[in-house]
C-alpha positions as CSV (number, residue, x, y, z in Angstrom):
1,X,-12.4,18.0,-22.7
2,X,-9.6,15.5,-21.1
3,X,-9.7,12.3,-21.2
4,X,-7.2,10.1,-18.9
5,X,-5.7,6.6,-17.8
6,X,-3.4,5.1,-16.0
7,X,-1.6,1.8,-16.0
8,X,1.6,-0.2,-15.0
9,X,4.7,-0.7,-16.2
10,X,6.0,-3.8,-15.5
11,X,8.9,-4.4,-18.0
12,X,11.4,-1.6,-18.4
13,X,11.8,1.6,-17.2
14,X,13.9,3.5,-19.2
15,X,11.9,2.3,-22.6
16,X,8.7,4.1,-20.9
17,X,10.8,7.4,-20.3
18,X,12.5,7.4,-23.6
19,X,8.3,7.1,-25.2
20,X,7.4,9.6,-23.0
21,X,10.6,12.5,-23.7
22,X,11.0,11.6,-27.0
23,X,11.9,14.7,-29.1
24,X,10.0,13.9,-32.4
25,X,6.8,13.8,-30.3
26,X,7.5,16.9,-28.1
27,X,9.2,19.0,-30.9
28,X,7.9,22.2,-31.3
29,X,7.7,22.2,-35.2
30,X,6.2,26.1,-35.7
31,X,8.7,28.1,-33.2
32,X,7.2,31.6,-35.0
33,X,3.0,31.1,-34.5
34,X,2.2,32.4,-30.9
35,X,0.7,29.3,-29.8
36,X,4.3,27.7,-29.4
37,X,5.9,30.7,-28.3
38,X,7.3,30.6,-24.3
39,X,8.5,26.8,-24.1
40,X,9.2,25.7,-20.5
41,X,11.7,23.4,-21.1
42,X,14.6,22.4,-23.2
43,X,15.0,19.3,-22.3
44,X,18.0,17.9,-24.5
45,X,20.0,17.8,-27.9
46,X,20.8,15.2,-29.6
47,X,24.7,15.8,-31.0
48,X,23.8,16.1,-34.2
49,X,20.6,18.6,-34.0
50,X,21.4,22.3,-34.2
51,X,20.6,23.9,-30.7
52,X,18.2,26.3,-32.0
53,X,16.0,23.6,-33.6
54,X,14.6,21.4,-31.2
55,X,12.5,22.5,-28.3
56,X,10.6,20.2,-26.3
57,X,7.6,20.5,-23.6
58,X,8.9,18.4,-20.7
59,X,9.5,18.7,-17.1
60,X,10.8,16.6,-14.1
61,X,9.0,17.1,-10.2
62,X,11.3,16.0,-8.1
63,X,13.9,14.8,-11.0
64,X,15.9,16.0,-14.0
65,X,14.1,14.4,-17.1
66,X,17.3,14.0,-18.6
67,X,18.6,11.6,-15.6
68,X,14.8,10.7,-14.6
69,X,16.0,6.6,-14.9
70,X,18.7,6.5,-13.0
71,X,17.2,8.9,-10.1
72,X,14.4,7.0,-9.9
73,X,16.9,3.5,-9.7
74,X,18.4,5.0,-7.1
75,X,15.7,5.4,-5.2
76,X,14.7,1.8,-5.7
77,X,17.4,0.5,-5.0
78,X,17.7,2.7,-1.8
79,X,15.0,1.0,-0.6
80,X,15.7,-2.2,-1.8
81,X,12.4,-2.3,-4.0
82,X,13.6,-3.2,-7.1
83,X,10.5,-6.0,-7.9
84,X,7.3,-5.9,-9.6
85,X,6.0,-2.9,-10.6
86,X,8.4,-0.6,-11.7
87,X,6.4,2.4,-12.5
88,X,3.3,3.9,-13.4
89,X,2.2,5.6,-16.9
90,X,-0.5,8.1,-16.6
91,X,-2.1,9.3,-19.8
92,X,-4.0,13.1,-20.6
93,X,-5.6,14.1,-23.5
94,X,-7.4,17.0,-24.6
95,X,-9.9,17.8,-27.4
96,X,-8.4,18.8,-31.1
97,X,-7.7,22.3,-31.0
98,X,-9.0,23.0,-28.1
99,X,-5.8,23.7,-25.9
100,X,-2.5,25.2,-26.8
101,X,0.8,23.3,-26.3
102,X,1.5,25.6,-22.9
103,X,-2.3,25.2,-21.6
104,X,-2.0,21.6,-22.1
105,X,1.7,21.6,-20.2
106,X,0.8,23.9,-17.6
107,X,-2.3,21.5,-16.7
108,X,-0.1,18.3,-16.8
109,X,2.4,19.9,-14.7
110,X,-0.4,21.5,-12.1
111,X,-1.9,18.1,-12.0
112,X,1.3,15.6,-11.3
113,X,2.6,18.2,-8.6
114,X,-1.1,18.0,-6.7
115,X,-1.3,14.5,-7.5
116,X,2.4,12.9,-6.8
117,X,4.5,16.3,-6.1
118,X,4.9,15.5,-2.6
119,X,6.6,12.1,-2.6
120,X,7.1,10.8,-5.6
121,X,9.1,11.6,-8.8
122,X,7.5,12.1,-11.8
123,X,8.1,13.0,-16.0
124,X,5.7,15.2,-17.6
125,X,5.8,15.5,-21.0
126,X,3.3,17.6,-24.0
127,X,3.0,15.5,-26.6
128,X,2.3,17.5,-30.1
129,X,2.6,14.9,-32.9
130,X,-1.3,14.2,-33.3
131,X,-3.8,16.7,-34.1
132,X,-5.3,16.0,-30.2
133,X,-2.5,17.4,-27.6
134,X,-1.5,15.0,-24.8
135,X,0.2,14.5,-21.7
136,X,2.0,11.5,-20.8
137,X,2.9,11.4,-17.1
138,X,6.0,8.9,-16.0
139,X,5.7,8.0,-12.2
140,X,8.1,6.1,-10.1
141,X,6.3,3.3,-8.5
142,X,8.7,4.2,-5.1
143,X,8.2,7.0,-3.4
144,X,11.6,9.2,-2.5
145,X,10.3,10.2,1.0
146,X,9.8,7.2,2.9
147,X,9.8,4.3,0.2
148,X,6.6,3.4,0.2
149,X,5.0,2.2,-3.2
150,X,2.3,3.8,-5.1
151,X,-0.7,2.2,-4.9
152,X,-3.1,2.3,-8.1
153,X,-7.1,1.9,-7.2
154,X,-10.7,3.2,-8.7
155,X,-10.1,5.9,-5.4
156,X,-6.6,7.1,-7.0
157,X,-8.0,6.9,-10.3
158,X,-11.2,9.1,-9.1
159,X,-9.1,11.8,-7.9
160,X,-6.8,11.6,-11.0
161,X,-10.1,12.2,-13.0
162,X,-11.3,15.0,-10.5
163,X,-8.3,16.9,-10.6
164,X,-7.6,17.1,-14.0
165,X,-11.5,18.4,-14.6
166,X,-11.2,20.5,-12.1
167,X,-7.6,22.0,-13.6
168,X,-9.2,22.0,-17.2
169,X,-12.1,24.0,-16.0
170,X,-10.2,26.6,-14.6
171,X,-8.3,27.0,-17.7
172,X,-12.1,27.3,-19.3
173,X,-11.8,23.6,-20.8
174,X,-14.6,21.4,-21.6
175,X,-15.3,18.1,-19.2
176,X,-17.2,14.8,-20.1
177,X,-19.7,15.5,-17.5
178,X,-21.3,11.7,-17.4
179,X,-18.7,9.4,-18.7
180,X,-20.0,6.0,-19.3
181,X,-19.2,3.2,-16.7
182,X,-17.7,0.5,-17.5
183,X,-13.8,-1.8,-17.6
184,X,-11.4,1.3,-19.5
185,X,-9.5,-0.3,-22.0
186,X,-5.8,-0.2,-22.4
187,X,-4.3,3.0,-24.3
188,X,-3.0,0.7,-27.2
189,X,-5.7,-0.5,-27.7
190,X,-7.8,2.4,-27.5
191,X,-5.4,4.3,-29.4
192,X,-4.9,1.6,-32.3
193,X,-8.8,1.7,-32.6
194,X,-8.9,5.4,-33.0
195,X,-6.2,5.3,-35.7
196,X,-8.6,2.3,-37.2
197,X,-5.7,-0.2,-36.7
198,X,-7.2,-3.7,-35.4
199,X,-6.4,-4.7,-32.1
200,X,-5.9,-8.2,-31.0
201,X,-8.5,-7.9,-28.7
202,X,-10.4,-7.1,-31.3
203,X,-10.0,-9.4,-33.9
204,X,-11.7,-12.0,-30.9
205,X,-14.6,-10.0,-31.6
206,X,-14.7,-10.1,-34.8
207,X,-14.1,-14.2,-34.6
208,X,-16.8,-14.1,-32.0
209,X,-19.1,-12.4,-33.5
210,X,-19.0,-14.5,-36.7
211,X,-18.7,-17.9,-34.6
212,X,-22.4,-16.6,-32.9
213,X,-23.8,-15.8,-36.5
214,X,-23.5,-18.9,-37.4
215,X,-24.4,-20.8,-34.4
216,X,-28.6,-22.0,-33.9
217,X,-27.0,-23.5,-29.9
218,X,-24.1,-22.6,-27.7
219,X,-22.8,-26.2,-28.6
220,X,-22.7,-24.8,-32.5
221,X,-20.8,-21.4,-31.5
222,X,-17.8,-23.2,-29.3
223,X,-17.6,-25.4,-32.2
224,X,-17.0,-22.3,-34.8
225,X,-14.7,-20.9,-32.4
226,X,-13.2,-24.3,-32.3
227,X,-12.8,-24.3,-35.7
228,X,-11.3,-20.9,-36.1
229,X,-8.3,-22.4,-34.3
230,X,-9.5,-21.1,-30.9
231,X,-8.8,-23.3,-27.3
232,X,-12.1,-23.0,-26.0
233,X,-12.2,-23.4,-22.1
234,X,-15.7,-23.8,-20.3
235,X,-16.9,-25.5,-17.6
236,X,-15.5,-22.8,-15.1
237,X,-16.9,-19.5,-13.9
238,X,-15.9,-17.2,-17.0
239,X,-15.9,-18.7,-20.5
240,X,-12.2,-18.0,-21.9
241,X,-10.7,-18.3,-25.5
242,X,-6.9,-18.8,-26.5
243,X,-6.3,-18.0,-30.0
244,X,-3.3,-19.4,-31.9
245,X,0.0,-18.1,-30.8
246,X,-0.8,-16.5,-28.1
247,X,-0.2,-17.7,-24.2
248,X,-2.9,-16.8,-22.1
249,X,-6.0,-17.1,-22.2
250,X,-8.5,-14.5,-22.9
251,X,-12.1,-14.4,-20.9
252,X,-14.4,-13.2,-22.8
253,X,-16.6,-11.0,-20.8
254,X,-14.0,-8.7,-20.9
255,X,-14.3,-8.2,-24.6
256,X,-17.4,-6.1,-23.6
257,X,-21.1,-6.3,-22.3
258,X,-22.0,-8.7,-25.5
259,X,-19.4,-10.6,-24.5
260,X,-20.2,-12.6,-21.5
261,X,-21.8,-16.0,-21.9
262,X,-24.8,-15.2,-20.4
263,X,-25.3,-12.3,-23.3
264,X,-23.7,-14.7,-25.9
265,X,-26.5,-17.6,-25.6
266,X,-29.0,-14.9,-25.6
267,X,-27.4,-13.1,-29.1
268,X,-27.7,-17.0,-30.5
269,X,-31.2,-17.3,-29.5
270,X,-32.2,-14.4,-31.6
271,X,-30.7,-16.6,-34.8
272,X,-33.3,-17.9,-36.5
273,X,-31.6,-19.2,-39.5
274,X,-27.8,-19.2,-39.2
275,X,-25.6,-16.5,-41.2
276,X,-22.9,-17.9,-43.3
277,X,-20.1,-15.8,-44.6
278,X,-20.4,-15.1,-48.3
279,X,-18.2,-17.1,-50.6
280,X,-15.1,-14.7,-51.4
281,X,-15.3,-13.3,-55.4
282,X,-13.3,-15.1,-58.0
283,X,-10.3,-13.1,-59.4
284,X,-10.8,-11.1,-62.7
285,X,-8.3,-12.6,-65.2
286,X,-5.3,-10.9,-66.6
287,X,-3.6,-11.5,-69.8
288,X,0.0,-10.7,-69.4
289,X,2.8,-10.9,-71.6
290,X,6.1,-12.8,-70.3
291,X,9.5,-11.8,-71.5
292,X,11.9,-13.9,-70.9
293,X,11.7,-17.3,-69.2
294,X,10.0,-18.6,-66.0
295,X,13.2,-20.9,-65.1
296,X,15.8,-18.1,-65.5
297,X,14.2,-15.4,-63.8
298,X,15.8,-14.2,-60.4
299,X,14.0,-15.5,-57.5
300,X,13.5,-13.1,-54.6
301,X,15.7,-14.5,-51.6
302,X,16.8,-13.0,-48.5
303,X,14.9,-10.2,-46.7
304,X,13.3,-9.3,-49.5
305,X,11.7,-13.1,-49.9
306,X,10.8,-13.3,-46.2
307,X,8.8,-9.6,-46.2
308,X,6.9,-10.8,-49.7
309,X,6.6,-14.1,-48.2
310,X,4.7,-12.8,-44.5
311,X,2.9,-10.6,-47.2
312,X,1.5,-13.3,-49.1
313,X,0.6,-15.2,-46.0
314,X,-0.5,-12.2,-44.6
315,X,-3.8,-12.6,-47.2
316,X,-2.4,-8.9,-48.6
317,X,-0.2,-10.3,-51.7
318,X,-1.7,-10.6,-54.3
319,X,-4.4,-7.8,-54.1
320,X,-7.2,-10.3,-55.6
321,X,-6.9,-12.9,-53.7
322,X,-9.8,-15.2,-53.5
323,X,-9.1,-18.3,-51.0
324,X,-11.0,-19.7,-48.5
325,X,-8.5,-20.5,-46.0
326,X,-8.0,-18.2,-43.3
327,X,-5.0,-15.9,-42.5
328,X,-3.5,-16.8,-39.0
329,X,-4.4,-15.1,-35.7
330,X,-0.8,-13.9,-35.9
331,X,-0.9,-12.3,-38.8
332,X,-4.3,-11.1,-38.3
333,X,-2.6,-9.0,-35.7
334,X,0.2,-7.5,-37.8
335,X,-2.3,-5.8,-40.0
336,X,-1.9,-2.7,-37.6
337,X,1.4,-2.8,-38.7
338,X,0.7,-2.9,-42.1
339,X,1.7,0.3,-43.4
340,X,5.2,0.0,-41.6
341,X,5.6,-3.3,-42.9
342,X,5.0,-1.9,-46.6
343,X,7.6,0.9,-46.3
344,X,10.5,-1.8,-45.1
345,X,9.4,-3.7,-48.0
346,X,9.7,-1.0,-50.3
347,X,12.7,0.3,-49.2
348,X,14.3,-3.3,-49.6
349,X,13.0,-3.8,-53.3
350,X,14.0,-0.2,-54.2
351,X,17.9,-0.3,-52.5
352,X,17.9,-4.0,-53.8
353,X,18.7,-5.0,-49.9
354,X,19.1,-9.0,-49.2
355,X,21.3,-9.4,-46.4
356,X,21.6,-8.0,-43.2
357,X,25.3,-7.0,-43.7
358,X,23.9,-5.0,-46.9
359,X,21.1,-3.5,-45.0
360,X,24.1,-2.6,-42.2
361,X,25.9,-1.1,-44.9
362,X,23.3,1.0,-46.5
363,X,22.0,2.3,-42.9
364,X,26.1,3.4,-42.3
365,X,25.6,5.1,-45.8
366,X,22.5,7.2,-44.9
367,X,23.9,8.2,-41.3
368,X,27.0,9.7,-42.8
369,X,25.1,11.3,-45.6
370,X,23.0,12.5,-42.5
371,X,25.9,13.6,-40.5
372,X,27.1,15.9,-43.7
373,X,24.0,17.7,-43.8
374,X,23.6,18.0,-39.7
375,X,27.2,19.8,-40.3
376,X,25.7,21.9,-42.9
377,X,23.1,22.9,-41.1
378,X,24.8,24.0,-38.6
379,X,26.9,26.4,-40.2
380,X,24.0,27.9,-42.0
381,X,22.6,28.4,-38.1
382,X,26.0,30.0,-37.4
383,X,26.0,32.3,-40.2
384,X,22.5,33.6,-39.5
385,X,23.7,35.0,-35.5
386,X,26.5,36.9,-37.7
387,X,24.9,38.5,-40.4
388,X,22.6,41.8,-40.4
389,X,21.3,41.2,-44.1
390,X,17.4,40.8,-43.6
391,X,17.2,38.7,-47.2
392,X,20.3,36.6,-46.7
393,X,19.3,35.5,-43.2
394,X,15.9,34.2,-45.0
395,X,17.7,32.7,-47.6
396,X,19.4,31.4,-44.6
397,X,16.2,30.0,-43.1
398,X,15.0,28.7,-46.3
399,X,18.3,26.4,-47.0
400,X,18.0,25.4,-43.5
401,X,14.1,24.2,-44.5
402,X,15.4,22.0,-47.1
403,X,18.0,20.6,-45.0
404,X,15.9,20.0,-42.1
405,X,13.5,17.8,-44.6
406,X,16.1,16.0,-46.2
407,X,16.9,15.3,-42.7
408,X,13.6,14.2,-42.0
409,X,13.5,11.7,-44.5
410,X,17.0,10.0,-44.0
411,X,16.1,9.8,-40.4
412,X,12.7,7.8,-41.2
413,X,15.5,6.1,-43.5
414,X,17.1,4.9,-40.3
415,X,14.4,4.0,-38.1
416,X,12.8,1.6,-41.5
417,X,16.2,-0.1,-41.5
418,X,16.3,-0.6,-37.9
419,X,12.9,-1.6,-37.8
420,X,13.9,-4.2,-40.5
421,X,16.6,-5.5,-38.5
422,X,14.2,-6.1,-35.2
423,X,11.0,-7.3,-37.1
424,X,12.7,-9.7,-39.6
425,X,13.7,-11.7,-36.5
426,X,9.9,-12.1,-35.3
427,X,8.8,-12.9,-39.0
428,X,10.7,-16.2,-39.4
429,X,9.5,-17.2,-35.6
430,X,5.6,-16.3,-36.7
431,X,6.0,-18.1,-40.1
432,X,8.0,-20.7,-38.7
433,X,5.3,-21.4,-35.9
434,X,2.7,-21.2,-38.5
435,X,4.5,-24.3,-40.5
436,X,4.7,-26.6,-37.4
437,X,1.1,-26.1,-36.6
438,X,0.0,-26.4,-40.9
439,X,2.1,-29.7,-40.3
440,X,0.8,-30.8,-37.0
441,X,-3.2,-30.0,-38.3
442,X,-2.2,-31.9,-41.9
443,X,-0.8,-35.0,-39.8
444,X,-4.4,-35.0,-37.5
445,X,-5.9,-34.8,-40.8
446,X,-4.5,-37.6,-42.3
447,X,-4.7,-39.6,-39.5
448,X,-8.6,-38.5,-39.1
449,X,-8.9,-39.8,-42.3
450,X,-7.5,-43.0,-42.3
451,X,-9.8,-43.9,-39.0
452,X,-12.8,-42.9,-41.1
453,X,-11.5,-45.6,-44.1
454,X,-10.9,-48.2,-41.0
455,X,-14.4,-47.7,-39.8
456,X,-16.3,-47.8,-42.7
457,X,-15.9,-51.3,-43.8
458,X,-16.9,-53.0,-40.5
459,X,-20.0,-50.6,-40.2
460,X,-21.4,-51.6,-43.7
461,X,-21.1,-55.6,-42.8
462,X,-22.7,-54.8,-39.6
463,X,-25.7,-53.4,-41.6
């Protein structure tokens, strides 16, 4: 059974390749089983990485995968379409276990060539990180022929889906004979909600859904949403929401069938008495003991303050927390990200990291220490085309295991500390944007307040 989409890419080109061919996604991690024996392609190595380690499922129609972004530039720029759309990013998945890693190739590839072999140039790439194999398909939105642009419809889309049922029945794959009808939702989201990571999307759901169980009128239920911090905009054709922080606005029919405003009014008038959200549980007490003294112990500053900080605001620190204000939309939305977020913090508290120019420093340390073990490695590979001993070469093998897993780790090393460096950025703006708007709503506040005490003199000597 394959399941696929399709959708723009609007931003950058060379980010959606690098996604698409990116070797810890297409690495074939069990060269000896005979499912991942007979790779197609060996697409590159990095400097570091032995050349017998790494080998990837991707191929290039009409293109070299390795040069795919500046082929398909050129062929923008040779027709002078450099605007808009940039390219296309087709998605293909199969069933767990139902495919091997060259079935599920050898389908991608069949289907781009019938699809876009003729005038366009496309990536193909197998996916094998999840336990469900998948293609990802990268398609220039120019065609190299005559420089016409691709143009993505329901008709395109229909043939996409007939072709690739078509392909997966002749390699004796199930089909969803009767898929449901109905808006497709984006892959991150779709993806996110497989993995059980919330969406923003659908945390207006969830805000929805609460603002109509406790609504008895329509009147009631923009008011909750009101209330939840949500610009409410009616009075026009499709009801739409903006939640805090975000841009745009959100109609919300397209949150679903339940969704429309017509089917919201009708979900309120089944209410007959109004649910409210339970009170949150008081906190069991601890008893701890203190050593030391409250006024000289070290404060938490730098990095390491700002990650425990968006924690605590984040409604996560501490674990029993019982308050009834409500996290921000903002943060809501990080909670995908949680378990990212948790490793950068623990890898601050446990390196002691502060700065930025310590967390430089300590990434430089890793990627050396990394460097001395790629070197390793690759003498070990070396050794093992030279020697004829049977039990040394799986000693061999075996050192090259723990290397390859110390290896593993520094690298996820890396990519936390990088990750630091990029997200700590977007925490001060979110928790600085948060403070304006805390101040801005205590100001209105105040001032609502004081208009109440103004009022309520005069209305008493009216009476």
């Amino acid at each position: 059974m394959a399941t696929t989409a399709i959708w723009d890419v609007t931003d950058r080109l060379d980010r959606v390749i690098d996604y698409a061919t990116n070797p810890q996604k297409t690495e074939n991690l069990d060269s000896s089983t005979p499912d991942f024996q007979g790779l197609r392609n060996v697409l590159e190595y990095t400097r570091e990485d032995g050349k017998t380690e790494q080998q990837f499922y991707v191929t290039g129609i009409n293109c070299d995968p390795a040069t795919a972004h500046e082929q398909m530039t050129r062929t923008k720029l040779q027709f002078q379409k450099t605007e808009g759309i940039l390219a296309f990013h087709a998605y293909q998945a199969f069933a767990p276990g139902e495919a091997t890693p060259e079935t599920a190739h050898a389908i991608g590839v069949k289907l781009a060539k019938e699809l876009w072999g003729e005038r366009f140039e496309v990536v193909v790439s197998t996916h094998l990180d999840k336990n469900h194999l998948h293609n990802h398909f990268v398609l220039n939105s120019v065609s190299f022929m005559d420089g016409k642009k691709y143009y993505d419809n329901n008709a395109t889309y229909a043939l996409m889906r007939q072709a690739s049922d078509r392909l997966c029945r002749e390699h004796a794959l199930s089909v969803i004979e009767n898929p449901k009808r109905g808006k497709s939702k984006h892959y991150a989201e779709w993806k996110a909600e497989q993995e059980g990571k919330p969406t923003w999307r659908g945390l207006i759901r969830e805000d929805v859904d609460q603002a109509v169980a406790a609504a008895m009128t329509f009147t009631q239920f923009i008011a909750a949403l009101r209330k939840q911090g949500y610009e409410v905009k009616t009075g026009v054709k499709h009801m739409a929401v903006r939640p805090l922080g975000k841009e745009r606005f959100v109609r919300l029919k397209t949150l679903g069938d339940d969704y429309s405003e017509e089917a919201i009014k009708q979900r309120i008038l089944q209410n007959r008495i109004p649910r409210r959200p339970p009170p949150l549980p008081e906190p069991k007490r601890k008893r701890c003991i203190l050593k030391g003294s409250l006024k000289t112990a070290k404060k938490l500053t730098g990095l390491q303050g700002l990650y425990f900080h968006y924690l605590y605001k984040m409604g996560i620190l501490p674990k029993p927390r019982a308050s009834p204000r409500r996290t921000h939309f903002l943060l809501r939305e990080d909670l995908r990200h949680l378990e990212e977020i948790t490793a950068q913090t623990k890898l601050l508290c446990k390196h002691h990291i502060s700065s930025k120019e310590q967390l430089f420093a300590y990434r430089s340390t890793v990627e050396r220490e990394m460097s001395t073990l790629y070197a390793a490695r690759k003498s070990l590979y070396n050794r093992i085309r030279r020697c004829r001993d049977e039990e040394q070469v799986t000693a061999y093998t075996e050192q090259i295991a723990g290397l390859t897993k110390q290896i593993s780790q520094l690298r996820q090393e890396v990519k936390l500390c990088t990750g630091i460096l990029s997200r700590s950025g977007e925490m001060q703006e979110k928790l600085s944007q948060i403070k304006q708007e805390e101040i801005q709503q205590r100001k209105e506040a105040k001032a609502y307040e004081q208009r109440s005490r103004r009022r309520g003199p005069s209305r008493q000597h009216e009476s």
